[in-house]
N, C-alpha and C positions, 0 to 999 in steps of 0.2 A: 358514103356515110355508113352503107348497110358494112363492107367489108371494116370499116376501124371496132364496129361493135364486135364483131364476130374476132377480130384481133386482141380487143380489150377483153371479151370472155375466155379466149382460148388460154390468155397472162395469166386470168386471175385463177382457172383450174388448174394452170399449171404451176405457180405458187402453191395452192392448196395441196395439192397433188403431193409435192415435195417436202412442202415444211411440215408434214406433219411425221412424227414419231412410231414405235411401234407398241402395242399392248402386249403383256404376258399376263394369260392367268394360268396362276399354278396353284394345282389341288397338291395338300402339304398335309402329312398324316403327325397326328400328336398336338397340332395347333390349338390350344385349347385356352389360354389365357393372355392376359391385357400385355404380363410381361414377358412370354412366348411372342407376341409379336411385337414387341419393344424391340429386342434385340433382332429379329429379321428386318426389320424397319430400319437400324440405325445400317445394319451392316449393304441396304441395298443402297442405302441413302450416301455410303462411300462411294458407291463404288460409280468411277465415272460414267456419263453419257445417260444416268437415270433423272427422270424427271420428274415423278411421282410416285408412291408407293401407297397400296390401302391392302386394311386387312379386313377380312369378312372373317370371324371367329366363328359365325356360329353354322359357315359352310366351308369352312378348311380352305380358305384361297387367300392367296395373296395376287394381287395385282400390280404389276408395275408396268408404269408407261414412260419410254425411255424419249429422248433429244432424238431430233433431226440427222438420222445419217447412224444413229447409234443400234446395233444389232445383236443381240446374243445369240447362241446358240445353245441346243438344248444342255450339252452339257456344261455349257459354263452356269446356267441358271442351277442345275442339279448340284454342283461344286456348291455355289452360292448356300441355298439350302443345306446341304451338309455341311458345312461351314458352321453353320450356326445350329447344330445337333439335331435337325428336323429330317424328312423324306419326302423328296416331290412323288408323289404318284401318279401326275398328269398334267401336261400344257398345252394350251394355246397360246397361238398368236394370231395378232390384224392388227392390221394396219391402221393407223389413227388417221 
């Protein structure tokens, strides 16, 4: 009995482990209005494998947290950003 517990928790970490996503936050210089981040919002909201996007206006971040298995890298998020006429100045990531 004790070993199916110890099998049933090792499933369920390891579902948890995998279905989850990854977080960006990016420090974005010039961010300064509702419709400044309209247009970063629609344009991350295209692009596939994202799962969420929020914007913090009044500390210059955006945050997106992407699907299962979906990964950017720095430059394609800096692309992203310039894209829509802004400058990442900084990122993180973790893991969701």
């Amino acid at each position: 009995m004790k070993k199916f517990f110890i099998i049933l928790l090792l499933g369920i970490w390891t579902n948890l482990t995998f279905a989850a996503g990854t977080e960006y936050d990016m420090r974005v210089d010039g961010l300064a209005c509702p419709f400044c981040a309209y247009g970063i919002e629609k344009k991350f909201t295209k692009t596939e494998g994202v799962k969420s996007v929020d914007i913090d206006l009044k500390n210059g971040l955006v945050i997106v947290k992407t699907k299962e298995g979906k990964i950017f890298t720095e430059n394609e998020l800096k692309k992203i950003i310039n894209d829509t006429g802004f400058t990442m100045k900084s990122m993180t990531e973790k893991a969701l």
